[in-house]
ChimeraX commands (.cxc) that place a marker at each C-alpha (Angstrom):
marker #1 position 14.27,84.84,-56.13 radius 0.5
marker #1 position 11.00,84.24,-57.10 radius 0.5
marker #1 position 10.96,80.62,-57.98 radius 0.5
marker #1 position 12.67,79.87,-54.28 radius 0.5
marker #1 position 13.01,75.67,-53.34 radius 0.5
marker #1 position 14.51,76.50,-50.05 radius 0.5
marker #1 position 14.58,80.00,-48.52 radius 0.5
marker #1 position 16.25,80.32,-44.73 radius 0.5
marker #1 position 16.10,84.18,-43.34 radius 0.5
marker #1 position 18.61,84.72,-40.32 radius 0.5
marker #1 position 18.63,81.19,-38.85 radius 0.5
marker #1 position 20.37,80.90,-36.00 radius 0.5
marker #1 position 20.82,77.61,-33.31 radius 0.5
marker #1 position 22.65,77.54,-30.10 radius 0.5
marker #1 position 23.27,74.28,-28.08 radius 0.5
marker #1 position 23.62,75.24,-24.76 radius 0.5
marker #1 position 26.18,77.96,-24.52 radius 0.5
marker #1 position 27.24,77.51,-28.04 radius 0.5
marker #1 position 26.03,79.08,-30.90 radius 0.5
marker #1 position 26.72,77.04,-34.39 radius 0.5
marker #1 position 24.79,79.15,-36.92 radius 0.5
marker #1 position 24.61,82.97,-36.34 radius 0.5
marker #1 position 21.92,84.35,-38.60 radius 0.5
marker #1 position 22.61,82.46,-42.05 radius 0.5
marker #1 position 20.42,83.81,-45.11 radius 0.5
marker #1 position 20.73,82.24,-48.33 radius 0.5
marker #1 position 17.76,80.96,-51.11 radius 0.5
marker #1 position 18.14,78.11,-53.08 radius 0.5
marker #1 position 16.85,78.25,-56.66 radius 0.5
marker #1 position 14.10,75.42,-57.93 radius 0.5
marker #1 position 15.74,72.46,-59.96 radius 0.5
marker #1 position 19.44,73.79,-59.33 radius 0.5
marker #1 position 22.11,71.98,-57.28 radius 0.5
marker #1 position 23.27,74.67,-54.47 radius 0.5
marker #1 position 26.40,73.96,-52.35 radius 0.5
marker #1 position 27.30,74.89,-49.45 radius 0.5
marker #1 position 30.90,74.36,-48.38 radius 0.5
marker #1 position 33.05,75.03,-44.79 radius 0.5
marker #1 position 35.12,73.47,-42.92 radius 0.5
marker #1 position 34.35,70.49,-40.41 radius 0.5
marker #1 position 32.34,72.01,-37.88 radius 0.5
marker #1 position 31.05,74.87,-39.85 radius 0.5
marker #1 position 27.94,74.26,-39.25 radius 0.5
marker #1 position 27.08,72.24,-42.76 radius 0.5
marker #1 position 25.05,69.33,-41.07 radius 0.5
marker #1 position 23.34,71.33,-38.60 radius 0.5
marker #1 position 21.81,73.39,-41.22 radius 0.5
marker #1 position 20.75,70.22,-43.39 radius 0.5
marker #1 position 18.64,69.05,-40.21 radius 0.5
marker #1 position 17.23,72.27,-39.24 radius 0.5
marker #1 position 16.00,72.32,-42.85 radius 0.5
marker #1 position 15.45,68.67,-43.51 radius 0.5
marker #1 position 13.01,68.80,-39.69 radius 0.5
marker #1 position 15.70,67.12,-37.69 radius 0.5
marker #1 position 16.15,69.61,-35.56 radius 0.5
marker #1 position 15.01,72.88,-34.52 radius 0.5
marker #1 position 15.85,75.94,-35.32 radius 0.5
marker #1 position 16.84,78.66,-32.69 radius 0.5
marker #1 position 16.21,81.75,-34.40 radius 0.5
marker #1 position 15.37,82.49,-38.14 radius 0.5
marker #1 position 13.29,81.62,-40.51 radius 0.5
marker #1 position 13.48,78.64,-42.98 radius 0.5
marker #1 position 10.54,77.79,-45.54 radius 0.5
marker #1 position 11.12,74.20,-47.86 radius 0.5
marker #1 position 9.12,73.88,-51.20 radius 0.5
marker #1 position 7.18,76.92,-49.37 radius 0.5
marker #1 position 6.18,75.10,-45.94 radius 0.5
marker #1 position 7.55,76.50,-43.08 radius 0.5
marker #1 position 10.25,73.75,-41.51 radius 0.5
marker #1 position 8.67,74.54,-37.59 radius 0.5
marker #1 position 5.19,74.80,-38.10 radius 0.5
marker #1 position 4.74,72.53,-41.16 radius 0.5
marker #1 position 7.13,70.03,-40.99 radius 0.5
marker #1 position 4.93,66.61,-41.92 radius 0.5
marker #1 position 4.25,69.19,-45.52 radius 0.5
marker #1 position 8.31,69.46,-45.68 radius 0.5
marker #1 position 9.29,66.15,-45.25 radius 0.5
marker #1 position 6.98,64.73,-47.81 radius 0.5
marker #1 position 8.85,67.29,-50.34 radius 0.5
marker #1 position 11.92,66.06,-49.57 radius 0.5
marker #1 position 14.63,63.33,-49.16 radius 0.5
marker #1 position 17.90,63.37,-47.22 radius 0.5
marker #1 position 20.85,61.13,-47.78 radius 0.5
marker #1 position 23.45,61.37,-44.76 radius 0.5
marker #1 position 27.29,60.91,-44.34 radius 0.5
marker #1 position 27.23,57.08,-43.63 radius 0.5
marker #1 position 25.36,55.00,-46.17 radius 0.5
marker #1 position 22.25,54.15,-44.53 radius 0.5
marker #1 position 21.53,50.50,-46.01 radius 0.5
marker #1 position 20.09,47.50,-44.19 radius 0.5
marker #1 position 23.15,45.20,-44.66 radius 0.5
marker #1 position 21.24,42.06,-43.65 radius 0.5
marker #1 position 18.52,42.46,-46.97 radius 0.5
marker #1 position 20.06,42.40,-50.38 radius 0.5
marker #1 position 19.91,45.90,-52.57 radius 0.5
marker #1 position 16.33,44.73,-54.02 radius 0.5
marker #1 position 14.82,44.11,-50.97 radius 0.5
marker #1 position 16.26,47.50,-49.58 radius 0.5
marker #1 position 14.51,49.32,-52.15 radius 0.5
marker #1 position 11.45,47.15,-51.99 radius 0.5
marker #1 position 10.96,47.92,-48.25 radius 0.5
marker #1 position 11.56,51.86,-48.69 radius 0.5
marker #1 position 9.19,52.11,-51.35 radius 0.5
marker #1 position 6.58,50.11,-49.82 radius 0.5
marker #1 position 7.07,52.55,-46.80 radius 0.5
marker #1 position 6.27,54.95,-49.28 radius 0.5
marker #1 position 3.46,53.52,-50.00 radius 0.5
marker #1 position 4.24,53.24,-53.83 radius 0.5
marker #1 position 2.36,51.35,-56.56 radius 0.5
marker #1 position 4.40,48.35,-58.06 radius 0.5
marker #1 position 7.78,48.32,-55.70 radius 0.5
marker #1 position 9.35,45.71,-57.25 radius 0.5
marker #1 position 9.05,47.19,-60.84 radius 0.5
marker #1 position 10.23,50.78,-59.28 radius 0.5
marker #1 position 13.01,49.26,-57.61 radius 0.5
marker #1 position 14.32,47.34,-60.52 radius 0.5
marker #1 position 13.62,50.36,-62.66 radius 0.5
marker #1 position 16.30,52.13,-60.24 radius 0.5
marker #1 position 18.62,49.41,-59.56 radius 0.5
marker #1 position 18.78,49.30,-63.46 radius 0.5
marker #1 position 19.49,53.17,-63.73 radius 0.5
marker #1 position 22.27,52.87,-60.53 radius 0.5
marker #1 position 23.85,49.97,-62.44 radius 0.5
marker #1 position 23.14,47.35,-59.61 radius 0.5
marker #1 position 20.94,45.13,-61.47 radius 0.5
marker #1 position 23.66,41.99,-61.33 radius 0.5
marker #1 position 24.48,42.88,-57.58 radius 0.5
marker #1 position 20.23,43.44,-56.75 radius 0.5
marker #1 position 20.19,39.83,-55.38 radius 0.5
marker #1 position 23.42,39.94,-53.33 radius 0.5
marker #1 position 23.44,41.70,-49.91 radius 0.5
marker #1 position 24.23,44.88,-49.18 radius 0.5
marker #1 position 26.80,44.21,-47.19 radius 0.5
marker #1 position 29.12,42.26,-49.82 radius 0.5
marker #1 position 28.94,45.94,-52.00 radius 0.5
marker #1 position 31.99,47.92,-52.34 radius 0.5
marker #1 position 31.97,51.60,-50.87 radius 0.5
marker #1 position 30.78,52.80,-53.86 radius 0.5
marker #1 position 28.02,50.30,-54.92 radius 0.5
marker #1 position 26.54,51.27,-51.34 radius 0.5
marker #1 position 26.50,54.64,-52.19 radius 0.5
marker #1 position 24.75,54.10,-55.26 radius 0.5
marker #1 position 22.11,51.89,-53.51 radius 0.5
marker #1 position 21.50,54.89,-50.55 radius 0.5
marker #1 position 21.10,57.46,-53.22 radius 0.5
marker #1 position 18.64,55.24,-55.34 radius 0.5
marker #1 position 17.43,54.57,-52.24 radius 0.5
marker #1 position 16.33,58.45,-51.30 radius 0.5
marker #1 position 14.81,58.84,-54.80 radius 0.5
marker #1 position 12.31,56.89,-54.32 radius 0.5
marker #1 position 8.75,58.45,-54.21 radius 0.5
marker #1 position 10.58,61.50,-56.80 radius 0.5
marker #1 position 11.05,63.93,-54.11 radius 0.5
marker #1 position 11.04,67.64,-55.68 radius 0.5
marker #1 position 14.51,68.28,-53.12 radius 0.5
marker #1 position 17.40,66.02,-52.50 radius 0.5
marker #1 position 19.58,67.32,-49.88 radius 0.5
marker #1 position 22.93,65.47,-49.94 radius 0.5
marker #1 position 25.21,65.82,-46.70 radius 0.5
marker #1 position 28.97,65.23,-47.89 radius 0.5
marker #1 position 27.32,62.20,-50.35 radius 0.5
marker #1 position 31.18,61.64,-51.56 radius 0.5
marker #1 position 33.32,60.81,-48.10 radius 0.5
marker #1 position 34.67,58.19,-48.49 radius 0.5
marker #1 position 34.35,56.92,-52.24 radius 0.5
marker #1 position 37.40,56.60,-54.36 radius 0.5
marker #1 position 37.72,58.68,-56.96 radius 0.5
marker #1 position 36.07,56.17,-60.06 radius 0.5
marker #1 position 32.88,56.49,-57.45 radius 0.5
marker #1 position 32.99,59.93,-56.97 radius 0.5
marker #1 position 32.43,61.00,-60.66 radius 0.5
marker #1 position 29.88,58.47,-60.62 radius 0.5
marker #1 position 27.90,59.83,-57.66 radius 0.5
marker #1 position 28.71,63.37,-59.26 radius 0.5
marker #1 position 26.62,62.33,-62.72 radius 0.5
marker #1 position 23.28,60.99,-60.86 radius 0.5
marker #1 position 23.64,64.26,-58.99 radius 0.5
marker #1 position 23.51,66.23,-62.64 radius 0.5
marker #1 position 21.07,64.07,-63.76 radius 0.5
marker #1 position 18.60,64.74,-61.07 radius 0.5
marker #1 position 19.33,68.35,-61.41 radius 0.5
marker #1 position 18.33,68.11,-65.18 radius 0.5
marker #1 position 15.16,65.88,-64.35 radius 0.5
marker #1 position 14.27,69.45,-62.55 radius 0.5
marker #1 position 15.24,68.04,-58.63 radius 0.5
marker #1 position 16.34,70.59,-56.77 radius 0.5
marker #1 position 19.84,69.51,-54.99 radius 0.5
marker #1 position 21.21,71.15,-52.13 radius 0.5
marker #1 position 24.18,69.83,-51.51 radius 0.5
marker #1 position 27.15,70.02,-48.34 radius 0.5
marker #1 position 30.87,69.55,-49.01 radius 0.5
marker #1 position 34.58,69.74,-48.07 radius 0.5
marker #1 position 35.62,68.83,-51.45 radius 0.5
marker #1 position 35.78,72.18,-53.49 radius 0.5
marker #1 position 36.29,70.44,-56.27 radius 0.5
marker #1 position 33.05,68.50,-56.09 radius 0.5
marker #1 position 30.93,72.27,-55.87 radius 0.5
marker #1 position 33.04,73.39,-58.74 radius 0.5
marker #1 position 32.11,70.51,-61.19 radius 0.5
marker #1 position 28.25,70.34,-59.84 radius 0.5
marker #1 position 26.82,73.77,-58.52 radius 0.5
marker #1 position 25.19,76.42,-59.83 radius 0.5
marker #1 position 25.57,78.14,-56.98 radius 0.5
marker #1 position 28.12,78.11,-53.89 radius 0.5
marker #1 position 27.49,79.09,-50.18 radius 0.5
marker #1 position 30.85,79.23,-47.72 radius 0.5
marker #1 position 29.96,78.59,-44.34 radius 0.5
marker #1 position 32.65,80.17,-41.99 radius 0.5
marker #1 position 32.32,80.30,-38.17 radius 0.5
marker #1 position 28.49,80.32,-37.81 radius 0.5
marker #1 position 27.91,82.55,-41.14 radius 0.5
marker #1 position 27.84,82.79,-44.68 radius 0.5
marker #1 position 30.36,85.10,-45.72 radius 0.5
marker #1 position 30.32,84.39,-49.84 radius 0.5
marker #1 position 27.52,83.32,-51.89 radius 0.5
marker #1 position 27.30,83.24,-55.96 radius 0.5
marker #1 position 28.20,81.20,-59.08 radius 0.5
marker #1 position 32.15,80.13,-59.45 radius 0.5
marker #1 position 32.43,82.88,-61.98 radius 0.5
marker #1 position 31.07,85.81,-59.37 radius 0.5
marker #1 position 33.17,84.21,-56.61 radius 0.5
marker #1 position 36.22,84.31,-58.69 radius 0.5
marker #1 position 35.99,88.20,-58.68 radius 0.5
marker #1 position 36.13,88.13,-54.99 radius 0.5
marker #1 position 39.75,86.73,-55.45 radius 0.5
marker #1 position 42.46,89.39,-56.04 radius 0.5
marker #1 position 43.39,89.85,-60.10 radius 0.5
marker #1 position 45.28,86.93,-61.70 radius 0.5
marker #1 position 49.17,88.14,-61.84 radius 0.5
marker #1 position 49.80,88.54,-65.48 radius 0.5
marker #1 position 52.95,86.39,-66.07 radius 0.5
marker #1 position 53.24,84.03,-69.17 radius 0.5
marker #1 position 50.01,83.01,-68.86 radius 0.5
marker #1 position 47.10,84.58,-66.50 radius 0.5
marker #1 position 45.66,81.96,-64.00 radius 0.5
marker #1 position 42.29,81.31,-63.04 radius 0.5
marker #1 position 42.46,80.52,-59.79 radius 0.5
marker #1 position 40.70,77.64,-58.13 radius 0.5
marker #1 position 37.47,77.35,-55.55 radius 0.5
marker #1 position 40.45,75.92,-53.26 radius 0.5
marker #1 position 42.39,79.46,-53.61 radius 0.5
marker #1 position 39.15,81.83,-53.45 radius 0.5
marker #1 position 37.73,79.96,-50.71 radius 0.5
marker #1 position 41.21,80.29,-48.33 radius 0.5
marker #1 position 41.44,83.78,-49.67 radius 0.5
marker #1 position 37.38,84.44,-48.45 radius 0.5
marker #1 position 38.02,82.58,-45.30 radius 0.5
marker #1 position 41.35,84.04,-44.42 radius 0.5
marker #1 position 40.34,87.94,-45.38 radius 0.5
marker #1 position 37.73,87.08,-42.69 radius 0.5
marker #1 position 39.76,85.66,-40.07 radius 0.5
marker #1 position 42.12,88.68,-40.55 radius 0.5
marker #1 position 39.28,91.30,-39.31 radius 0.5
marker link #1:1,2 radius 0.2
marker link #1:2,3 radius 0.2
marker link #1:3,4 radius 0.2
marker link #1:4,5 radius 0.2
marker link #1:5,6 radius 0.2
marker link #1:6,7 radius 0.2
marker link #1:7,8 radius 0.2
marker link #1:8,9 radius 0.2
marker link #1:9,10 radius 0.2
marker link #1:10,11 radius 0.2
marker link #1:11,12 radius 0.2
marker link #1:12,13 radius 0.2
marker link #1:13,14 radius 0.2
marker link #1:14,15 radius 0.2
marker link #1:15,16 radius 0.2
marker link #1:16,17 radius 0.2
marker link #1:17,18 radius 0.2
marker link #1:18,19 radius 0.2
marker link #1:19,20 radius 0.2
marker link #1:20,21 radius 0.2
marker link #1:21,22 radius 0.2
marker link #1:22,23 radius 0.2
marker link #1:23,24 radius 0.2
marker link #1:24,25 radius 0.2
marker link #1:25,26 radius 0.2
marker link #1:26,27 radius 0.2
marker link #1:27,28 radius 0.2
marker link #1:28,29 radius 0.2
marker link #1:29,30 radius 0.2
marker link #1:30,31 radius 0.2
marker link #1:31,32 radius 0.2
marker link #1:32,33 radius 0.2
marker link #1:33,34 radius 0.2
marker link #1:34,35 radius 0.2
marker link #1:35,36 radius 0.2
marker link #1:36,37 radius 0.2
marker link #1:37,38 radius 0.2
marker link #1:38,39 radius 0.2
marker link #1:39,40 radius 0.2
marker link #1:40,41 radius 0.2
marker link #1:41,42 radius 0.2
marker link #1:42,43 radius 0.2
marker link #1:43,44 radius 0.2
marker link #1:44,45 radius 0.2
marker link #1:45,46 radius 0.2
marker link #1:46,47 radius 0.2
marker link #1:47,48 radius 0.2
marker link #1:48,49 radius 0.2
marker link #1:49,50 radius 0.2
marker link #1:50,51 radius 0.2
marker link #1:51,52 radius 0.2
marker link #1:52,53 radius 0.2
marker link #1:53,54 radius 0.2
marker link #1:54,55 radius 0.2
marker link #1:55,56 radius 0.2
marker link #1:56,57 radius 0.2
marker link #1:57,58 radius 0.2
marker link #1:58,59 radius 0.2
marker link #1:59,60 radius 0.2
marker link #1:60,61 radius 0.2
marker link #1:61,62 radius 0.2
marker link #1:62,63 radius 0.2
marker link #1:63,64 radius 0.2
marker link #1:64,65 radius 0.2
marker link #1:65,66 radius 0.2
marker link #1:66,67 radius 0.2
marker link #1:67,68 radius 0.2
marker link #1:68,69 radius 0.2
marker link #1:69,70 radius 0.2
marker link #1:70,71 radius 0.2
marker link #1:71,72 radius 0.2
marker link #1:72,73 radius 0.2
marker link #1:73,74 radius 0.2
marker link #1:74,75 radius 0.2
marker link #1:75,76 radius 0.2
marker link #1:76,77 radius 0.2
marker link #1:77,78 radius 0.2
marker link #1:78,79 radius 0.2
marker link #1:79,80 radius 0.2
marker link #1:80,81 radius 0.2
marker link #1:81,82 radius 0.2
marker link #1:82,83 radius 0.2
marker link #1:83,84 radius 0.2
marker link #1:84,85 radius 0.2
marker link #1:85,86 radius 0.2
marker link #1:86,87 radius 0.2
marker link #1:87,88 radius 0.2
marker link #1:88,89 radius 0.2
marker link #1:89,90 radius 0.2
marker link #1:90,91 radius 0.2
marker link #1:91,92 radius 0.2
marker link #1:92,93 radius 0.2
marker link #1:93,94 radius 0.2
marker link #1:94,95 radius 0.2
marker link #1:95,96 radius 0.2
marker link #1:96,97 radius 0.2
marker link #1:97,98 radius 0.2
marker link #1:98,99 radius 0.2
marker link #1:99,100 radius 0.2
marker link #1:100,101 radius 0.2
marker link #1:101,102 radius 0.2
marker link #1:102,103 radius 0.2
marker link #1:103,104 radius 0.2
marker link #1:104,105 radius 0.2
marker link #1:105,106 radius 0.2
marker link #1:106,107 radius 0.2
marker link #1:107,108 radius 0.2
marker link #1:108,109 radius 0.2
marker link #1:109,110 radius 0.2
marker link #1:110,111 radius 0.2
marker link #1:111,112 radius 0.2
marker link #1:112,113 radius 0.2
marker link #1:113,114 radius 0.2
marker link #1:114,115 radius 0.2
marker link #1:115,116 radius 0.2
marker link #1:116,117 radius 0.2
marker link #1:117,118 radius 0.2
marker link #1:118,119 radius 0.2
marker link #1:119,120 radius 0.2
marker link #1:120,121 radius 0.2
marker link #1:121,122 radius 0.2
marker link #1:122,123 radius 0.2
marker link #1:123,124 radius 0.2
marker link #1:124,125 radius 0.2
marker link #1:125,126 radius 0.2
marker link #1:126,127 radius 0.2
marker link #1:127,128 radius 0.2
marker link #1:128,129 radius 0.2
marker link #1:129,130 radius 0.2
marker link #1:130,131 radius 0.2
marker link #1:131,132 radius 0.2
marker link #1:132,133 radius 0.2
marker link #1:133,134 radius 0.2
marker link #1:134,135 radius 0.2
marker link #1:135,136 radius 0.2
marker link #1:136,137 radius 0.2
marker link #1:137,138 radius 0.2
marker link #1:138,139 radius 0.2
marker link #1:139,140 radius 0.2
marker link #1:140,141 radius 0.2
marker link #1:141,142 radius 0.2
marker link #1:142,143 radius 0.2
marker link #1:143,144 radius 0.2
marker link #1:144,145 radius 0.2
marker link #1:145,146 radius 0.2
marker link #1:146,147 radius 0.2
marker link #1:147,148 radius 0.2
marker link #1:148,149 radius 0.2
marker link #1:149,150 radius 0.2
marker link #1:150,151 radius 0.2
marker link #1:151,152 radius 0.2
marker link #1:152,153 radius 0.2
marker link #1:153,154 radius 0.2
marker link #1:154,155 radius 0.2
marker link #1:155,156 radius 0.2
marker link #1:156,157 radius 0.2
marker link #1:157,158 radius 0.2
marker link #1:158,159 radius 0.2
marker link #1:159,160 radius 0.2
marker link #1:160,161 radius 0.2
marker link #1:161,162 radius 0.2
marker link #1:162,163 radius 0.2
marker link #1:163,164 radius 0.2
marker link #1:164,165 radius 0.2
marker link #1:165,166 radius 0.2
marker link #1:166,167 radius 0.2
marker link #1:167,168 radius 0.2
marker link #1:168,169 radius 0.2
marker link #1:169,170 radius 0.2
marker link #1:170,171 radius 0.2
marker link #1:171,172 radius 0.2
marker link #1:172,173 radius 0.2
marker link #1:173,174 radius 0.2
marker link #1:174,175 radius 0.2
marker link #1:175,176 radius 0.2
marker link #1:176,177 radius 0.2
marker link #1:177,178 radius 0.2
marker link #1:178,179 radius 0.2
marker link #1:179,180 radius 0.2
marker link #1:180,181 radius 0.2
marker link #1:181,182 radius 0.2
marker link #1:182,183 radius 0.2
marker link #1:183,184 radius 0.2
marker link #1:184,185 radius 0.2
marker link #1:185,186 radius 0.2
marker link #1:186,187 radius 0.2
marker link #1:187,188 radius 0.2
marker link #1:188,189 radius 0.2
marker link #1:189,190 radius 0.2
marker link #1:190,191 radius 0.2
marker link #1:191,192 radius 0.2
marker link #1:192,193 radius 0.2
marker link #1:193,194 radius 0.2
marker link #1:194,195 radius 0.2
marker link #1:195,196 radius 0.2
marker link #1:196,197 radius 0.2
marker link #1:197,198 radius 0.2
marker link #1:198,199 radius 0.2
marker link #1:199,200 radius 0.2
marker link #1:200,201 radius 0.2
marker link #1:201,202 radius 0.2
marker link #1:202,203 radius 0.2
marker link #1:203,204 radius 0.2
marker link #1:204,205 radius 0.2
marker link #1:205,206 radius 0.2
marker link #1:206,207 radius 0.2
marker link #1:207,208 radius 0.2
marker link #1:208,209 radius 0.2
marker link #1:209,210 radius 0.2
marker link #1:210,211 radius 0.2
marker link #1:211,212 radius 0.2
marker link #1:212,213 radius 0.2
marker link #1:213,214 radius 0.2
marker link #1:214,215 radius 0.2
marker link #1:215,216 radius 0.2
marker link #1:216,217 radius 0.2
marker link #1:217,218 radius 0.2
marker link #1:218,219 radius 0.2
marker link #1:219,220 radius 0.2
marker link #1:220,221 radius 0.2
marker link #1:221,222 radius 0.2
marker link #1:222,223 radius 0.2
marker link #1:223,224 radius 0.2
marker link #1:224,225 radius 0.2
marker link #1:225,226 radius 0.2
marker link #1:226,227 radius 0.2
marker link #1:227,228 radius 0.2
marker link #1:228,229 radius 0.2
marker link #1:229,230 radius 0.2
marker link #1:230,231 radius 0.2
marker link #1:231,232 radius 0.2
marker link #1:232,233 radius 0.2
marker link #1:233,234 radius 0.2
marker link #1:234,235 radius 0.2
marker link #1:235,236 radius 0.2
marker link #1:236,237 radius 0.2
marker link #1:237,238 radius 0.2
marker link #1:238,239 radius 0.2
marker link #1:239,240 radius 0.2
marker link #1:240,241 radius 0.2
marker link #1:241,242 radius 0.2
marker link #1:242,243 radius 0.2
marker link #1:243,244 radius 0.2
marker link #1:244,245 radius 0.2
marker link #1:245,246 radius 0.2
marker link #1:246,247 radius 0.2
marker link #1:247,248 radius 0.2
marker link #1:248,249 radius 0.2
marker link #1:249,250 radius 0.2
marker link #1:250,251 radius 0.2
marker link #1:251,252 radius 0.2
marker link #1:252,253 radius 0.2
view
């Protein structure tokens, strides 16, 4: 893949005795939104800090916006912006002054226009005076995502961005994650939800016991699964079907 936003070449990283990812290859195309799915403990996270310069890799390769994550990681992180599990808000300052303070640490021209340009796009703009810590689940959310885009940073990596939100919030986190992806951000995105990569990804990874054992579109991944049973009506099965299908044909081995 020529036009490559992320490309990781048999990463690997033990702590201590155990070994979480065992030689995981996968590329990530420029301006798409690529998830990878597993179960908890797969390995998801670990993988979002090797690549995001959290954390260090034990073996592999893994190159962001073509800098290499070990030996140019000051290059990578100016590429990039991570959003994590929790919401990661100051609760004390109100959602303006959040997103005042981040881009000023960005060193950004006009903060308070950028951050009521965003709070305006997030729908915030009547909560932008209140604190952060009177917003609902969702509103939060909202706030941490705006929050990351701040700066435009070419990849967005999104760590389970959905735990947590009911599902009116969901579908709203799911359409800023489309419209990035169509303002040509490249989205790499983890998830338990299989639902969540089938509306949003171009592309799926599964993540099973230290490796990727699937990678494609829904529509290549769905000819992993066996033939629909012709009864009435043929069934497409679901990401939730192929993926316990992928996972279990591997456990059986």
């Amino acid at each position: 893949m020529s036009n490559a936003a992320i490309s990781v070449k048999g990463l690997k990283k033990a702590f201590k005795d155990k070994e979480v990812l065992k030689g995981v290859d996968f590329e990530v195309e420029e301006g798409s939104i690529f998830a990878l799915l597993g179960s908890n403990g797969a390995g998801k996270t670990t993988i979002v800090r090797i690549l995001s310069t959290l954390l260090k890799q034990s073996g592999g390769t893994a190159t962001v916006n073509g800098f290499d994550v070990a030996s140019k990681p000051d290059s990578v992180r100016q590429s990039i912006s991570l959003t994590g599990q929790f919401a990661a808000v100051d609760e004390i300052l109100t959602g303006r002054e959040n997103l005042i303070m981040i881009a000023k640490l960005r060193h950004l021209a006009n903060p308070r226009q950028v951050a009521d340009d965003l709070l305006k796009r997030f729908g915030l703009t009547d909560a932008a005076d209140r604190k952060a810590s009177t917003y609902s689940g969702g509103m939060r959310r909202r706030l941490d995502i705006a929050m990351s885009l701040l700066g435009k940073p070419q990849i967005i990596f999104l760590d389970e961005p959905t735990t947590g939100l009911d599902p009116e919030a969901r579908i709203e986190a799911w359409k800023i994650v489309k419209e990035l992806s169509d303002g040509g951000t490249t989205v790499f995105l983890t998830t338990q939800y299989l639902d969540e990569a089938e509306q949003l990804a171009d592309r799926i990874a599964i993540l099973h016991e230290g490796r990727i054992i699937a990678v494609g579109t829904l529509e290549e991944l769905k000819k992993l699964f066996p033939p629909a049973k012709v009864e009435y009506v043929e069934k497409q099965p679901t990401l939730e079907e192929i993926f316990l299908a992928i996972i279990g044909k591997k456990e059986e081995k």
